[in-house]
N, C-alpha and C positions, 0 to 999 in steps of 0.2 A: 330719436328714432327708437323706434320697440325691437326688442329681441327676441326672439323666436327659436334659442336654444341656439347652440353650440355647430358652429358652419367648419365641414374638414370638406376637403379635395383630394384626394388621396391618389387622384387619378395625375395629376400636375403637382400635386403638392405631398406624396406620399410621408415625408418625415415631418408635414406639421408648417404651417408658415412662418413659424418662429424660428427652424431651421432650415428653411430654403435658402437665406442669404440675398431672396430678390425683395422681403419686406422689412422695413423698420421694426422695434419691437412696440410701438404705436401702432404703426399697419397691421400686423399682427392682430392685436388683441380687437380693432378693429373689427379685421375681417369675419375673426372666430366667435366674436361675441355680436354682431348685426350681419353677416353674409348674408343668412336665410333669408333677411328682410331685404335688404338690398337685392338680392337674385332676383327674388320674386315680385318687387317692382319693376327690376329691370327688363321682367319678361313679360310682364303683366298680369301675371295671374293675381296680384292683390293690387288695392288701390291704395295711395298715402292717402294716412288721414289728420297727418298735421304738416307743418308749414316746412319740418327740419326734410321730409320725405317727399314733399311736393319740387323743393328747392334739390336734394338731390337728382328726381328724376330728370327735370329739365337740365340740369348738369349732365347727366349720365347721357340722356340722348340730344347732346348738344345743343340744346335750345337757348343757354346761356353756360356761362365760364366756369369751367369747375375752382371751385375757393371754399366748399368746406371741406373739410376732413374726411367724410363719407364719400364724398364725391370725387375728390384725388385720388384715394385708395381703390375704390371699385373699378377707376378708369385704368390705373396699374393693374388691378389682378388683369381687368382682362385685355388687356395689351403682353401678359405672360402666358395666356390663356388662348387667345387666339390666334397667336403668330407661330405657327408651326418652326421649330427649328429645320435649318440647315442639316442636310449631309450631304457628307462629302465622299467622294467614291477613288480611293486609288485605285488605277487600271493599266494595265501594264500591255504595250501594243506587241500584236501579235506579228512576231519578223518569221525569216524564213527556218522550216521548219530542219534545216542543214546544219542548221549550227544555232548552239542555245545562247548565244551569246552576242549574235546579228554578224560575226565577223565574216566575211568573205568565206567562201567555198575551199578559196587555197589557200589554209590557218596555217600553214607551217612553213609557206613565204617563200617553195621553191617553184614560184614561177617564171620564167623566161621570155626571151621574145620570141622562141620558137614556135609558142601558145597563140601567137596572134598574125592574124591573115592581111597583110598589109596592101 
């Protein structure tokens, strides 16, 4: 596969893929040293023009198994790449505005039976 200079992500990948922790230091050098060329087949703006590039894209766009090296890695970046993380929201429910802590109206426990209409 040709290289086409030096691939960063800075946007998913800000410290580099070698300190992300989600690539190998294989994946890595990888992605940073063939990305451009893989992106851009994968998006089509260029065509492959040998065999190792042709076999990737049919990898990439599922046409057959990914099994080289190119082709396992590009399908992990973007499985990091396009899976939006998760959030999570703590939210605390809104009780009566009487008392800050949900307890009964009468907190200090001297109610009676006098209180209530039988």
């Amino acid at each position: 596969m040709r290289s086409e200079g030096k691939f960063y992500d800075d946007k998913n990948f800000p410290r580099g893929f070698n300190r992300s922790g989600v690539f190998t230091i294989s994946e890595a050098s990888v992605l940073e040293n063939y990305g451009r060329t893989m992106r851009a087949l994968h998006e089509g703006t260029t065509q492959p023009i040998d065999e190792s590039e042709t076999q990737f894209l049919a990898e990439v766009l599922g046409q057959q198994a990914a099994v080289s090296e190119f082709g396992k890695c590009w399908l992990k970046y973007l499985n990091h790449t396009n899976h939006k993380a998760r959030s999570y929201t703590l939210c605390v429910s809104q009780r009566s505005s009487n008392s800050a802590y949900g307890d009964d109206d009468d907190a200090d426990g001297d109610s009676s039976d006098s209180d209530l209409d039988y």
